[in-house]
Every structure is written in structure tokens, then in C-alpha cells.
N, C-alpha and C positions, 0 to 999 in steps of 0.2 A: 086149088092147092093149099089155101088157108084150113080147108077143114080137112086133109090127109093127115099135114102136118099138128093140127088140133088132136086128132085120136091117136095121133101117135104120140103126143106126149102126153098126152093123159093116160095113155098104157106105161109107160115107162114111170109115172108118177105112180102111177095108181099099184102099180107092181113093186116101186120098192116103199110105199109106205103098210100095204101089205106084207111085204116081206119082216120089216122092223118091226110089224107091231103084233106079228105072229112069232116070229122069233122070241121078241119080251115073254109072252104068255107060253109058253113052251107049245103050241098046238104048231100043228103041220099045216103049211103052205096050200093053198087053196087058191088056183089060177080062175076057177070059174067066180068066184066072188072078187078078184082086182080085175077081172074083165067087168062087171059090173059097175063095179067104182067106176071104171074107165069110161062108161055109158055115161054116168050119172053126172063126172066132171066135165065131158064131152059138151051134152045139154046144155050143160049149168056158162060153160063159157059161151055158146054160140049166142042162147037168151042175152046174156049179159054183152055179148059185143056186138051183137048185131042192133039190140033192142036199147037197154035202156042203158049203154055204154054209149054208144056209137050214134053221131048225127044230133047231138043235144049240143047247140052253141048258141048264147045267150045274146042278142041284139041291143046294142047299146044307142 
């Protein structure tokens, strides 16, 4: 359920910071490139929370 909810908010990010930053540049909205984004941020959190987030507690 953690990685449903993971790509669904990395669509929703990834769609309105493309939406803003296409908007600034006058160019037209482009779903196949925030679908991408949405890949890229996907990865980038699972790496980071499964790997080198997640399970690192220091032994005193």
C-alpha cells in the first residue's frame, strides 16, 4: 500500500510542479514528461526509504 500511495503522490507532485513551471515559460502542458518526473521521484523515494533512510540506528 506504501508504494500505491508513493506514485500517487509523486503524480500529483510531479503534475503540478509541471504544470507551474510550464505555465511561467508560456509552453504547453506536457502529461507524458510529469509522468516521468513521477517515475523519477517514485525511485528516488523508494531508494532513499527503503535503503539508505530506513533501518540505519546507531548502537550505543
Amino acid at each position: 500500500m506504501k508504494y500505491i500511495m508513493t506514485i500517487v503522490w509523486a503524480l500529483l507532485i510531479s503534475f503540478a510542479i509541471s504544470y507551474v513551471l510550464t505555465s511561467m515559460g508560456g509552453e504547453p502542458f506536457a502529461v507524458m514528461d510529469s509522468v516521468i518526473l513521477a517515475g523519477i521521484l517514485s525511485v528516488a523515494v523508494f531508494v532513499l526509504g527503503g535503503g539508505a533512510l530506513g533501518g540505519q540506528s546507531e548502537q550505543n
